[in-house]
N, C-alpha and C positions, 0 to 999 in steps of 0.2 A: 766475845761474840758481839758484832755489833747491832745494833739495833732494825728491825725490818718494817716498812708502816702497809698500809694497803691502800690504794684508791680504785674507786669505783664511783664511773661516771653515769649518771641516771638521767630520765628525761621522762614525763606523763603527758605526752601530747595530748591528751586530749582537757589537759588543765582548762578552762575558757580564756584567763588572761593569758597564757602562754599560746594557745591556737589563735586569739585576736590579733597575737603580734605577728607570729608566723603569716597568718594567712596577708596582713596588711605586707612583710615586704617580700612575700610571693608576689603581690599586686603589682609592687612597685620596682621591681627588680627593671633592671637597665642596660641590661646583659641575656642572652637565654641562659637559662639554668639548666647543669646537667641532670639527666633524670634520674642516676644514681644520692642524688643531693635533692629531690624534692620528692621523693614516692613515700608515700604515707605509710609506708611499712618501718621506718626509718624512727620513729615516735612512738609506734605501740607502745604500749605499759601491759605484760600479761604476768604481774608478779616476777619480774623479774630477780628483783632487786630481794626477795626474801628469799627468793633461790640462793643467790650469790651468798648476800650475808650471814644462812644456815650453812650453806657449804665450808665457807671459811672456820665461822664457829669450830663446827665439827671435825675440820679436818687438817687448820694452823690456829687453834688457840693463842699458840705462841706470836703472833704478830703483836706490835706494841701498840697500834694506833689502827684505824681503820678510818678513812676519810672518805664520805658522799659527797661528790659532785657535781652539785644541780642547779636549774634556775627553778622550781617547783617545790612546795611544801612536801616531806616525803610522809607517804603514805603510814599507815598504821603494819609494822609484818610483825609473826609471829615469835613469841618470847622466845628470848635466848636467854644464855646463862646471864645473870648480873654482872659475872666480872669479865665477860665479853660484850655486854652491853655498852659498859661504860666504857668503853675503847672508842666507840664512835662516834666521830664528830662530824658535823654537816657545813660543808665549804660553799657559798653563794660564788657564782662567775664574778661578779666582781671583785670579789678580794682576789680573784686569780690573773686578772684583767687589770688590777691596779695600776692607772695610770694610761691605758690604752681602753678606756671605755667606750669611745667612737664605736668599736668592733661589737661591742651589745646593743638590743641582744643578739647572741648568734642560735643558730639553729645547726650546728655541726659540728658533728666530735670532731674532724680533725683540726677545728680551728681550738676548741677549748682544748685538745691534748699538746696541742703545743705549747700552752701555756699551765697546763697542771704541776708542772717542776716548779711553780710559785706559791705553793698551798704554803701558809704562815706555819712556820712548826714542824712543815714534812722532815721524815729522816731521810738520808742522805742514800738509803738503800732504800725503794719501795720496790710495790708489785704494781701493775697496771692490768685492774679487770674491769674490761665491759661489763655490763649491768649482766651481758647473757652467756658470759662464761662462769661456770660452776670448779671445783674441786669434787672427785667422786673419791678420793680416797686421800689418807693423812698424806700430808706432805708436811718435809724439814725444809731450812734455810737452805740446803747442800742441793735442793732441786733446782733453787736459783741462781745462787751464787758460789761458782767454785773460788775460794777464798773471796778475793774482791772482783772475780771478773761475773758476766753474766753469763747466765747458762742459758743460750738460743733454742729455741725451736723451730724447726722450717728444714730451709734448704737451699743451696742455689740455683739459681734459676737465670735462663737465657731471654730475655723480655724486647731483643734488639729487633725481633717483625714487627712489633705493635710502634714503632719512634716515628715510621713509615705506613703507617695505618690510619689515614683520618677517619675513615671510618668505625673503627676499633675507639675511636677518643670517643665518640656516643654512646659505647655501650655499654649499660649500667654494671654488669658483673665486669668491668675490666677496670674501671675506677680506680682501684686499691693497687692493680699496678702498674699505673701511671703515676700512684703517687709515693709508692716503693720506688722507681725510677729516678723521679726527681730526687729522692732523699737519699740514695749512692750515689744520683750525678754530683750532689753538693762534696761529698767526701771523697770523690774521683772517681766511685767506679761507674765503668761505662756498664750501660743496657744488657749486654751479654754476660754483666756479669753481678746481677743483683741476689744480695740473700734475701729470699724472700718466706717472711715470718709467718709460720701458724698464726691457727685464730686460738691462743693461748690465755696465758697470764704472763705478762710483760714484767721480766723481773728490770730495773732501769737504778740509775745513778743517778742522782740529783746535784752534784757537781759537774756531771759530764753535761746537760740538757744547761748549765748553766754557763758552759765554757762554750759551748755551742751559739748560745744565743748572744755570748760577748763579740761570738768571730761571727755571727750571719743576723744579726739585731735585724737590717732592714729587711731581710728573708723571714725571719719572726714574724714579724709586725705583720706586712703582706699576706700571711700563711692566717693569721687570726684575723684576719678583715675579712675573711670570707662568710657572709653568712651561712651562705650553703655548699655543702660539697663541691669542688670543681677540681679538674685533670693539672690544673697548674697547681694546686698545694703540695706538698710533701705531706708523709707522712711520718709523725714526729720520733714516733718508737721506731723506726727503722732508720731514720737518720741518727738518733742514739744507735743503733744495734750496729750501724756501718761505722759509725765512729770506734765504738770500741774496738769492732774488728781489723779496724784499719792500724790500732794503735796494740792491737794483741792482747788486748783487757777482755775478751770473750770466749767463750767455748761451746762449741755447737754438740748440741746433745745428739749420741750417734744412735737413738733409739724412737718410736713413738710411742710416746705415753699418753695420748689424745685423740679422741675425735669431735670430728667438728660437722655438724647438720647443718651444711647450707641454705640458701632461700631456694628453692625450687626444686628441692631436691626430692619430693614426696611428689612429686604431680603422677609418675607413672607406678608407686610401690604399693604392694597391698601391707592391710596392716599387719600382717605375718612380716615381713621385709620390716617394718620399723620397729617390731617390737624384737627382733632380732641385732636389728642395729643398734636400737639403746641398752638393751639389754647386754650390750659392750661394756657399756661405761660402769658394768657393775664387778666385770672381772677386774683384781687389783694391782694391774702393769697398766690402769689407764686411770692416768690423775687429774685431767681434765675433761670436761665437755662443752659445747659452745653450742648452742641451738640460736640460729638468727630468727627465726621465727614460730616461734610457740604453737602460737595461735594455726598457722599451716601444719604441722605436726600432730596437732591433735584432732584437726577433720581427718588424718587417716587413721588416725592412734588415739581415742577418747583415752586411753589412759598414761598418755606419756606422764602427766603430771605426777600420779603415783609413780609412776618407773623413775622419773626424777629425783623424788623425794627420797626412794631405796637407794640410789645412785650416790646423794649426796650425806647418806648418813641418817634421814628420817629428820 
């Protein structure tokens, strides 16, 4: 069996040197900024990131490596096991940036996930987790990878109204696919006909992201010069996920074993409705969870963080 590592990309906006720099090339910016790429929601810190690393803990021990992704000293979370502890190693942007520094600092997953296939040391098979997707229940290798290909979640989808849309290019919830778009345009498929990925755990190949960036280098480079979110980047896990699909190295899971709590998804639900909702992610056919925002969640739910915690194991 070969070896599996993990990343997770982290971010504490509200660090002071890290908000000095954001807010200086918000200042400076020379372009408008999309507003899916500058809403302060986008930085929260609400414990994310000990969500994440107790979920793994508890539910793939088995991972070899576990790598944080940050430009920020990472915070103090709660004890793990020791021989889960020492798995974990902390990646600065720049070592992932080597050689393309200009691009720091940035203030945007999609520019740093294009470049996370350069962590010094990654195995060759990792996972890709947002800081706010969790594991609620054990998972094996065979969730990810059927032998060597990857195992998708999502679905396809028709995105060919929004290509003719300019107004749809302003809208912050449509971001993600516009830039699902660009990254099937790159590997030929047209608009009508994009897979387009849950808000999962990214199982990825790190020879594939690197045979990619041998054939699309100046698409690279361009893609990580963005400080902040905008409609022209790709995104990088879906231009992996088309690429294998395209070459038959993938297999799309015919099941959901995930839910995902959107941003604004509590404006109209009482907390009866969320506490029903999470209270999903505790039955055992659902191995993921993603909450984009915490902090909204528990103005209607004060106790999501307990439901959390049961979710991922305590």
């Amino acid at each position: 069996m070969f070896d599996i590592d993990a990343v997770i990309t982290w971010v504490d906006g509200d660090d002071p040197a890290l908000r000095a720099k954001r807010e200086h090339h918000l200042a400076h910016a020379t372009a408008p900024l999309h507003g899916n790429g500058t809403n302060p929601h986008r930085w929260i810190c609400s414990d994310e990131l000990n969500f994440c690393l107790r979920s793994i803990a508890n539910n793939a021990p088995w991972v070899r490596r576990v790598w944080i992704v940050t430009d920020n000293q990472i915070p103090q979370y709660a004890p793990l096991p020791p021989a889960f502890a020492a798995k974990i190693a902390v990646v600065d942007h720049r070592e992932i940036f080597a050689g393309y520094e200009d691009a720091l600092p940035t203030f945007n997953s999609l520019s740093i996930e294009t470049m996370l296939w350069r962590i010094p040391g990654l195995a060759d098979h990792f996972l890709y987790f947002n800081d706010d997707v969790f594991l609620t229940a054990p998972v094996e290798p065979a969730d990810f990878f059927d032998g060597d290909a990857a195992v998708l979640r999502g679905g396809w989808a028709d995105y060919s109204h929004l290509e003719v849309s300019d107004e749809s290019r302003s809208d912050p919830s449509l971001l993600n696919h516009y830039n699902q778009i660009n990254a099937a345009a790159m590997i030929g498929y047209s608009a009508d006909q994009v897979f387009s990925s849950a808000h999962v755990v990214h199982p990825m190949l790190r020879r594939v992201m690197a045979r990619l960036f041998d054939s699309y280098r100046a698409e690279f480079i361009r893609n990580a010069g963005h400080r902040f979110r905008d409609t022209q980047q790709f995104l990088a896990q879906a231009l992996h996920n088309h690429a294998c699909l395209s070459a038959g190295n993938a297999a799309i899971l015919g099941m959901r074993d995930y839910l995902h709590v959107a941003v604004g998804a509590f404006n109209s639900w009482t907390a009866e409705d969320v506490n029903a909702y999470l209270a999903g992610a505790e039955r055992r056919n659902i191995k993921f969870l993603c909450i984009n925002d915490l902090p909204e969640v528990e103005r209607n739910f004060p106790d999501a963080r307990a439901r959390i915690v049961e979710a991922i194991g305590g």
